[in-house]
N, C-alpha and C positions, 0 to 999 in steps of 0.2 A: 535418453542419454545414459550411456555406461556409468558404471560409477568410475571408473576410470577418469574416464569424459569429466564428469562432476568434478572430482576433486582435481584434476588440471582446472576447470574454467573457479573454482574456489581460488586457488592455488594463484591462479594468475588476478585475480583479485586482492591480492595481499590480505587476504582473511588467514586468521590464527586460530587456532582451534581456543575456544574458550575454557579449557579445562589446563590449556598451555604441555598437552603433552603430544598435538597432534599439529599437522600445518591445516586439517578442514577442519567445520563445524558439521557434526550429523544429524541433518533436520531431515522435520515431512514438512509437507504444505495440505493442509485437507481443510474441508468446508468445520466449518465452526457451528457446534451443537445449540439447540434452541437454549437448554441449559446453560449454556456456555455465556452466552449474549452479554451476561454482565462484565465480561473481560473488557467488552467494548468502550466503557466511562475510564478504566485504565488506560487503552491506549488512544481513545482521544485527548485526554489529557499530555501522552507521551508525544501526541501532532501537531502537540502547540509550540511551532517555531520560537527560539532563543535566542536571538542573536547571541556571539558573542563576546561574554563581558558585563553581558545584561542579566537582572537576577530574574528567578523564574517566578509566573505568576502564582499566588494562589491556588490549591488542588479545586478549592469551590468554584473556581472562576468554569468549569465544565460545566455548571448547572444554570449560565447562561441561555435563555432562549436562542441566542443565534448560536450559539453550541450544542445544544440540546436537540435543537434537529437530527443532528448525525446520528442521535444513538436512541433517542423516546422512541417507545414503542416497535422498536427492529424487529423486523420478520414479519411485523405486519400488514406492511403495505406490499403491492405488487413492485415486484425489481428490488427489493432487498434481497443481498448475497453476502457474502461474508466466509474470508479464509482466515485458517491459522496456521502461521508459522510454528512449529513445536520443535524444540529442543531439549534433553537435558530431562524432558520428564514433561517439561511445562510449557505453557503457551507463551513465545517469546515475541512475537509479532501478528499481525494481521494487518490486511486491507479488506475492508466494504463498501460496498457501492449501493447507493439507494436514491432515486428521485427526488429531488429538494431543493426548494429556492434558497440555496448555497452562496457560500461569496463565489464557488463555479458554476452556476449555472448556467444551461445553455437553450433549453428547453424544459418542459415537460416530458420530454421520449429519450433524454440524455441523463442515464445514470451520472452519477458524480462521484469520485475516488476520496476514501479517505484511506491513510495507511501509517505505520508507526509499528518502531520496534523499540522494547528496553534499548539502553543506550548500550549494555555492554554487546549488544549483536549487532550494531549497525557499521557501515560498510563492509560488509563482508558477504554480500551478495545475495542474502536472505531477501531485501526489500525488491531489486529488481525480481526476483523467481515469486514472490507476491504479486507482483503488478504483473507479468506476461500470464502469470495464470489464473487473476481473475481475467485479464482481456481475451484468454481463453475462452472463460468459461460464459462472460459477456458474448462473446463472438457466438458460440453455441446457443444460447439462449436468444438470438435473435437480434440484439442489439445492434447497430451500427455505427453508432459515437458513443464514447464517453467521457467527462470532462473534468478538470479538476481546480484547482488556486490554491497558487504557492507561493509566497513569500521571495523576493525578487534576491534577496541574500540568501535562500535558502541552498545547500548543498545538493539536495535530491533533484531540484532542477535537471542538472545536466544525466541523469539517471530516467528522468521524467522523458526529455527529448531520445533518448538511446532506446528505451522501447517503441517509440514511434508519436508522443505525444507533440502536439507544434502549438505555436503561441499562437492567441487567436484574438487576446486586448489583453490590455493592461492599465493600470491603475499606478499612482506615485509607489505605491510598497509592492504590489503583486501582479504575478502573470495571469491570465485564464489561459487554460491549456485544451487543445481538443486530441483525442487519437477516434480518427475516421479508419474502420476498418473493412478496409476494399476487396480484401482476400481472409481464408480465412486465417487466423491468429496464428496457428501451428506452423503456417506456409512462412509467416514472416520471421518468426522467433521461435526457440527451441524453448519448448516451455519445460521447467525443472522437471526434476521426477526424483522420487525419494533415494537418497543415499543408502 
């Protein structure tokens, strides 16, 4: 993608530059350093759905065993991956994906998506350019599903289904989502590229 390209598909995204002197944001997207890993208790915590109106849990509520999945021990198992959104100097988002009996689970062969940005980055297209580029980099690695659970009020839904995610069960609060990837990723979606 041109950077032309980029800042129209920003641009048409009603994203503002966060600095408020620009109409884009200038991010990369690259894999997230073994060092890096502890970002990842930050932005699980940034993934824990809000409704709104309602007050935010506890930061400790991440050291949950069934939240502690997503982030103990990362990079250790096989199918751990992990990108970062960077902006502004700093790591402003990521998605990773790893194997786990998840409230998404679909298998044992179907990574599971977690992902989250600070709040002052989000809608403005960083999250989708996250998710087409790990299902990239999923797609390359072999994988041919991956799946996720999302909160049935949550906003990123409709973001979830636009890169090709489809509902597969549900529960009274949440969806399970699968994206079956029958071609490869690049064929279907233009995946970002740095500004």
């Amino acid at each position: 993608m041109s950077l032309r390209a980029a800042r129209a598909f920003l641009k048409n995204t009603d994203s503002t530059d966060v600095r408020g002197n620009m109409d884009y944001i200038n991010y990369i997207i690259r894999d997230i350093k073994e060092s890096e890993y502890g970002v990842l208790d930050d932005f699980l915590y940034e993934a824990i759905f809000v409704p709104e109106g309602a007050a935010a849990p506890p930061r400790d509520i991440i050291y949950k065993p069934e939240l502690q999945l997503y982030v103990a021990g990362f990079g250790k198992k096989p199918g751990d991956m992990a990108l970062a959104a960077e902006a502004d100097g700093r790591i402003v988002g990521a998605v990773w994906v790893r194997i786990m009996n998840d409230y998404g689970h679909i298998d044992d062969e179907t990574p599971s998506f977690a992902i989250s940005l600070y709040r002052e980055y989000r809608n403005k297209g960083i999250g989708t350019a996250l998710m087409r580029s790990m299902l990239d980099k999923l797609q390359k690695a072999g994988y041919a599903r991956s799946s996720l659970a999302v909160q049935k009020q949550n906003y990123a839904v409709k973001m979830y289904k636009a890169v090709g995610f489809e509902i597969v069960d549900e529960t009274d609060e949440e969806y399970i989502m699968l994206h079956t990837q029958a071609r490869p990723v690049k064929d279907q979606y233009p995946v970002a590229q740095p500004l």
